[in-house]
C-alpha atoms as one frame of an Amber mdcrd trajectory, in Angstrom:
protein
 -11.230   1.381  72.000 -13.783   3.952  73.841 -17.670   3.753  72.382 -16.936
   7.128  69.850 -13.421   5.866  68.080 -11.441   8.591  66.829 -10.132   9.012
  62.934  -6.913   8.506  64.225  -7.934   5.569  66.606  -9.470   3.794  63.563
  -6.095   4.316  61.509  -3.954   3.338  64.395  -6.062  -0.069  64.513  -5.438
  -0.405  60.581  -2.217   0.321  60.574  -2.649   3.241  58.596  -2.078   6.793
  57.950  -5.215   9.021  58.843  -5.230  10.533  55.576  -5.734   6.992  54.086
  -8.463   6.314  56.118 -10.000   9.700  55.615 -10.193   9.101  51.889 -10.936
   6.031  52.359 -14.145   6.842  54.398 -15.336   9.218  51.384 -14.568   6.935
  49.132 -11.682   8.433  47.097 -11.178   6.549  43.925  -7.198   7.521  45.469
  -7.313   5.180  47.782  -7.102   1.122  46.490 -10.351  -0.380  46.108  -8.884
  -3.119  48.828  -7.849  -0.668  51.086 -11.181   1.257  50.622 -13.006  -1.953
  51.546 -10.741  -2.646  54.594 -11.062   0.395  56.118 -14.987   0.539  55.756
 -15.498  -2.992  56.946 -13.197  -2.346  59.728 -15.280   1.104  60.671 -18.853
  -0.342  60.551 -17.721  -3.270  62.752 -16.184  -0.843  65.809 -19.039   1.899
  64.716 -17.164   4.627  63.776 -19.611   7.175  61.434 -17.838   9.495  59.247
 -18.925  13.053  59.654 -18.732  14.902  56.303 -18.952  18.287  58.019 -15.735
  18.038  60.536 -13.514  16.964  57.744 -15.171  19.994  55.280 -13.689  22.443
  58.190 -11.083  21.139  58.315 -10.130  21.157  54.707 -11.790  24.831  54.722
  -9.417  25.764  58.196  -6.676  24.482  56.116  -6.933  26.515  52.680  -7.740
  29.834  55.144  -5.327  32.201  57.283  -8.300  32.987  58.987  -9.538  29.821
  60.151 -13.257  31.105  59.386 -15.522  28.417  57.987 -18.657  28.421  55.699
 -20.359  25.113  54.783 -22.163  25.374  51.241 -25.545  24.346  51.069 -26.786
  23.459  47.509 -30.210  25.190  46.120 -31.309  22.808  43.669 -33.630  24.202
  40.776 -35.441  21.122  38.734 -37.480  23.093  36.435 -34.930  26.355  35.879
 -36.258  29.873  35.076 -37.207  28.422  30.887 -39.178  25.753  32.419 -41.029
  27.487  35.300 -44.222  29.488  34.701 -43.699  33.207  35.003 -45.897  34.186
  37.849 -43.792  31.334  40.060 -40.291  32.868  39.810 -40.769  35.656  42.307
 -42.015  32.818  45.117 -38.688  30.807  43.890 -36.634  34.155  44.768 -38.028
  34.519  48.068 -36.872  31.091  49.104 -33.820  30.951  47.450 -33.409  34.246
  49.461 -34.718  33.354  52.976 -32.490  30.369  52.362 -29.211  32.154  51.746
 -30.030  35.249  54.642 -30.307  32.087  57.197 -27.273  30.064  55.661 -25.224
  33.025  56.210 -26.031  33.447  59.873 -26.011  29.784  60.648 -22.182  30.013
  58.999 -22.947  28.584  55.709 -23.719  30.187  52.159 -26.040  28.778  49.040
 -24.754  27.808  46.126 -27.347  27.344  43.252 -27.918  24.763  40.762 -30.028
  24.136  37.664 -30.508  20.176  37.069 -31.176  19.551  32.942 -29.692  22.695
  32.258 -25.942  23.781  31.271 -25.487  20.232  30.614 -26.109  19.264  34.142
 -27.208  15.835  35.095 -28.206  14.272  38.520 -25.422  12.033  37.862 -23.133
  14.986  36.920 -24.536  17.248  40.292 -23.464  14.247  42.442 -19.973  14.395
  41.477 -19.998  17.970  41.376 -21.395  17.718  45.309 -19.181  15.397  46.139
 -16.235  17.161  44.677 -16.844  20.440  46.795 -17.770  18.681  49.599 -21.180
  19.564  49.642 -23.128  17.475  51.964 -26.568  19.744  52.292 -29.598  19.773
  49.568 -32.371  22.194  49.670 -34.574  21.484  46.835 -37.144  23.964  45.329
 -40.676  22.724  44.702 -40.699  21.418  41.212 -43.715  21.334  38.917 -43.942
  17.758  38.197 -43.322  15.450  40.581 -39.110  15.229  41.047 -36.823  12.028
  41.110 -33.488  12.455  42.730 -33.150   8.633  43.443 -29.619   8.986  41.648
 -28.072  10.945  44.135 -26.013   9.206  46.240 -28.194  10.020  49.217 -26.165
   8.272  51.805 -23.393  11.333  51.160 -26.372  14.403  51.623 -29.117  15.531
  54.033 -32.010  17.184  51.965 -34.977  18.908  52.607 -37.311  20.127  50.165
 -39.524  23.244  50.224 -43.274  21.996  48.968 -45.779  19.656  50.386 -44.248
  16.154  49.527 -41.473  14.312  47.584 -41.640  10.635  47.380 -38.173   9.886
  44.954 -36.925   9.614  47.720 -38.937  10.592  50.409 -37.482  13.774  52.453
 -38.411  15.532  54.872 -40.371  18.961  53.621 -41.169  22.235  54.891 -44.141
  23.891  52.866 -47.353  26.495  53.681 -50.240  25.038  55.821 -53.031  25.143
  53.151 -55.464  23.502  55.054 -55.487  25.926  57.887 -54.891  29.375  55.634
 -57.992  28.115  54.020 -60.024  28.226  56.950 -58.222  31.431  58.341 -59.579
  32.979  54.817 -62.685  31.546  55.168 -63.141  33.302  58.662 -61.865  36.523
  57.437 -64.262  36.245  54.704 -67.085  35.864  56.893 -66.149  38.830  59.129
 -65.989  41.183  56.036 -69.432  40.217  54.876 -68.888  37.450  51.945 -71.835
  34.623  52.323 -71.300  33.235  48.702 -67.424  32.130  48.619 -66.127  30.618
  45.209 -63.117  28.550  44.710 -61.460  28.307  41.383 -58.420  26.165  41.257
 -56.057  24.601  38.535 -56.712  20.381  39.265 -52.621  19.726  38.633 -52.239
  22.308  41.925 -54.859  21.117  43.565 -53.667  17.379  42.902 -50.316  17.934
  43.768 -50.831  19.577  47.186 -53.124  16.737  47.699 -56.356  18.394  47.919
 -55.570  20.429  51.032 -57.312  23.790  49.583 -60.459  22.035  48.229 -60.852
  19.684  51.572 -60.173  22.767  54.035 -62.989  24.619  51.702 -65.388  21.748
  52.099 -64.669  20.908  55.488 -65.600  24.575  56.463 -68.609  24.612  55.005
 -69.471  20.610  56.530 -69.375  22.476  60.412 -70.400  26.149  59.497 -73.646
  27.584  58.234 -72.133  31.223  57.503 -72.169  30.679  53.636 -74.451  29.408
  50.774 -72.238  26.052  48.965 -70.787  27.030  45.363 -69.276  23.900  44.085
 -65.547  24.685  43.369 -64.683  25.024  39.685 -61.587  22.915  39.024 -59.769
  22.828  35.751 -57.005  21.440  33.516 -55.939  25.667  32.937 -58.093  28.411
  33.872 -59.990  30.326  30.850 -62.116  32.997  30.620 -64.651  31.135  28.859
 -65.430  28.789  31.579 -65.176  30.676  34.078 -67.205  32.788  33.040 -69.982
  30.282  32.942 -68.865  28.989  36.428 -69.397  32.924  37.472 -72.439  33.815
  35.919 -74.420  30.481  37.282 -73.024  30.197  40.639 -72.680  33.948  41.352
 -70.223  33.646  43.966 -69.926  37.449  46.411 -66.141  36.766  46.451 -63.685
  34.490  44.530 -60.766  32.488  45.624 -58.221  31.804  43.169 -54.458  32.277
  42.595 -54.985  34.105  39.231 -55.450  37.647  39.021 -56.594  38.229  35.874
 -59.884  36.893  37.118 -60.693  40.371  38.208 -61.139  41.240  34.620 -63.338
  38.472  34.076 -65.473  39.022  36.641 -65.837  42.783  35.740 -66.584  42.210
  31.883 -69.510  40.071  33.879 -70.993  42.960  35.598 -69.183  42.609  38.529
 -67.293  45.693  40.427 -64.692  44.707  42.596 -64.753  45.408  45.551 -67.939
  47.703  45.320 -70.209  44.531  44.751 -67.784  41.725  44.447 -64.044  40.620
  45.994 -61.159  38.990  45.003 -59.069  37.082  47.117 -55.634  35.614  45.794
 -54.871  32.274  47.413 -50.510  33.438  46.949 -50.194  37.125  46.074 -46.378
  35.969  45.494 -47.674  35.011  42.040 -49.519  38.049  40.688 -48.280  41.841
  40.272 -51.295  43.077  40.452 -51.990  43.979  44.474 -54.261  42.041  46.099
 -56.073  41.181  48.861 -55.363  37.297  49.849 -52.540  35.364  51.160 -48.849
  35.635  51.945 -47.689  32.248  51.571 -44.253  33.270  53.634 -41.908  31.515
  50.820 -39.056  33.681  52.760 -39.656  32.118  55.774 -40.201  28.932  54.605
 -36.598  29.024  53.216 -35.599  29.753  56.449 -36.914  26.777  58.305 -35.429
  24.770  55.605 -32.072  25.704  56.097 -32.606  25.752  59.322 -33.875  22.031
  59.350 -31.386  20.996  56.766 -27.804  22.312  59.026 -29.287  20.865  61.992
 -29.473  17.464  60.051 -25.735  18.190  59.103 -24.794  18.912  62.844 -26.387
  15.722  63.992 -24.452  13.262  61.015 -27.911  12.576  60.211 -27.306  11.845
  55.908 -29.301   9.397  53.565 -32.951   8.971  53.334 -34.413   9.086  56.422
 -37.328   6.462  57.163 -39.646   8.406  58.892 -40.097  12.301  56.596 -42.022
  14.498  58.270 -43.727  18.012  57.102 -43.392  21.120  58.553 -45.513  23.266
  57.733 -46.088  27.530  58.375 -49.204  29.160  58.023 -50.035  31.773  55.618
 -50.113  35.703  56.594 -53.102  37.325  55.611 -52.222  40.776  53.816 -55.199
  43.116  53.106 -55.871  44.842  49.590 -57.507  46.598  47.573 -59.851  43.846
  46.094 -61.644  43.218  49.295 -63.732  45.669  50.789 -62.512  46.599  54.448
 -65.827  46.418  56.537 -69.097  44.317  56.111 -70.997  46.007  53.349 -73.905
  47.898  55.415 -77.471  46.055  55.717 -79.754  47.181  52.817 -82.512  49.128
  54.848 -85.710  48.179  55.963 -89.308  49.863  55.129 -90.974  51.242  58.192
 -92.458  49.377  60.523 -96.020  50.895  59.248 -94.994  51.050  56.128 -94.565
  47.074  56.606 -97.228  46.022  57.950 -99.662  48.202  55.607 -98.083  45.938
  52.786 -98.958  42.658  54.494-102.898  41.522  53.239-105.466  40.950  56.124
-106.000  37.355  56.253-109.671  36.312  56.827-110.307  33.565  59.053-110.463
  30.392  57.347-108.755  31.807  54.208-106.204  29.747  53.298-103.131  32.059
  53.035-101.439  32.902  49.835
């Protein structure tokens, strides 16, 4: 038998039927458990892998005239729209769409699911998967750290769409913080800002494991451009403390993903962007338009999928040892809470006008 045995190959060995063996391989509870245990014993030992995908076309080739095919990946939703803070559902859209435009021309389609909701389990989505022959799983970022350990990963490929998973560990595709924070931080700069303030939630801040606040220090560790404003970091962010934060650090421009910090800063004296700006660290999550950061969530459901079918293509299913990260940077999009040039330099008295104001010194006077 050749190095790549055949289906049929392996059944001819056997002594059985390739339909046997085929259910066999995906463990149909059709097949006897004795026979299922021949047949898999028989496959590892002359290294035959089971591709998921060929025998999906060809059940798909089967049930249409056409002979057109269309893999389904599965969108999998851990918090669902009840359980997911307002502002995040319109990022969540844009992935689930830039997912779906690139399934479609890749010769797939997305099929959505809701975990803990509609009386649907893990346990319950893996039969479901394995039922429709679902083999791909793009996960959306969840807001507490997810556990899909129940899955029977050997049967899927999975990628998920934030920074890291560790139950089990996948591979991820998610926005570069670390290096939109120093693109902001430049832009920032070239507009005139010298006294940057970063207000962050700690659970986001946590969670992406500190990649804003660390590209915000490490900025200021190797540039002298601005003044240091210790970050203000908190459980939820409330007017009351930042307004303290504000008034005592008195930051030129603030960094934050809420946009209702505009208010604050106004009913502080502040008139942005006359005196002050506002920069939104993912304008995704506000309606109000902003200056700040596109985090690309469209895009990044591209790669996904992208990363996900090619893991399909190459029979590459279960946990893989290695993860990896891929990560996109942000686009910058301009708004209407920065100003658009450096503010101009306040002017200078005249050169006689300034040196009239500057004392005589007498010699040997000690100098005020």
């Amino acid at each position: 038998m050749h190095p790549n045995p055949s289906l049929r190959e392996l059944a001819r060995s056997l002594g059985l039927s390739h339909t046997t063996v085929s259910e066999a391989l995906r463990e149909s509870p059709r097949v006897k458990a004795s026979t299922r245990e021949r047949v898999l014993v028989a496959a590892r030992e002359i290294g035959y892998r089971h591709n998921p995908l060929a025998g999906a076309l060809m059940s798909e080739m089967r049930r249409s005239r056409s002979g057109t095919f269309r893999g389904v990946i599965a969108v999998i939703d851990l918090d669902g729209p009840d359980q997911r803070p307002v502002n995040a559902a319109r990022y969540h859209r844009e992935l689930t769409r830039g997912a779906g435009d690139r399934a479609i021309e890749l010769g797939f389609k997305i099929e959505p699911f809701v975990v803990g909701h509609n009386d649907i389990s893990i346990t319950r989505l893996d039969a479901i998967l394995q039922s429709r022959g679902i083999h791909g799983v793009f996960l959306l970022p969840a807001n507490e750290s997810p556990d899909l350990t129940q899955l029977n990963w050997k049967r899927y490929a999975g990628v998920y769409a934030d920074y890291i998973i560790e139950h089990p560990g996948l591979h991820s595709v998610c926005s570069d913080h670390f290096r939109s924070m120093m693109m902001t931080l430049e832009r920032l700069h070239a507009l005139g800002y010298r006294r940057p303030g970063l207000v962050l939630t700690r659970h986001l801040d946590e969670r992406l494991l500190y990649r804003w606040e660390a590209a915000f220090q490490a900025y200021h560790n190797h540039h002298d451009a601005f003044s240091w404003l210790p970050p203000l970091l908190l459980p939820e962010i409330n007017r009351r403390e930042f307004t303290v934060w504000f008034e005592k650090a008195k930051p030129d421009v603030v960094l934050c993903h809420q946009a209702g910090a505009i208010e604050w800063m106004e009913s502080c004296g502040a008139s942005v962007p006359r005196t002050h700006g506002f920069c939104c660290l993912n304008i995704m999550v506000n309606v109000v338009p902003c200056a700040g950061l596109d985090l690309q969530p469209w895009l990044l459901g591209v790669r996904g999928v992208e990363m996900l079918i090619a893991q399909i293509h190459r029979n590459e299913y279960g946990v893989p040892e290695l993860p990896s990260t891929t990560t996109i940077p942000a686009a910058w999009v301009d708004g209407p809470t920065l100003r658009s040039a450096p503010a101009a330099p306040l002017p200078q008295p005249p050169a006689t006008l300034a040196t009239n104001l500057v004392a005589p010194v007498a010699s040997g006077a000690p100098s005020p």
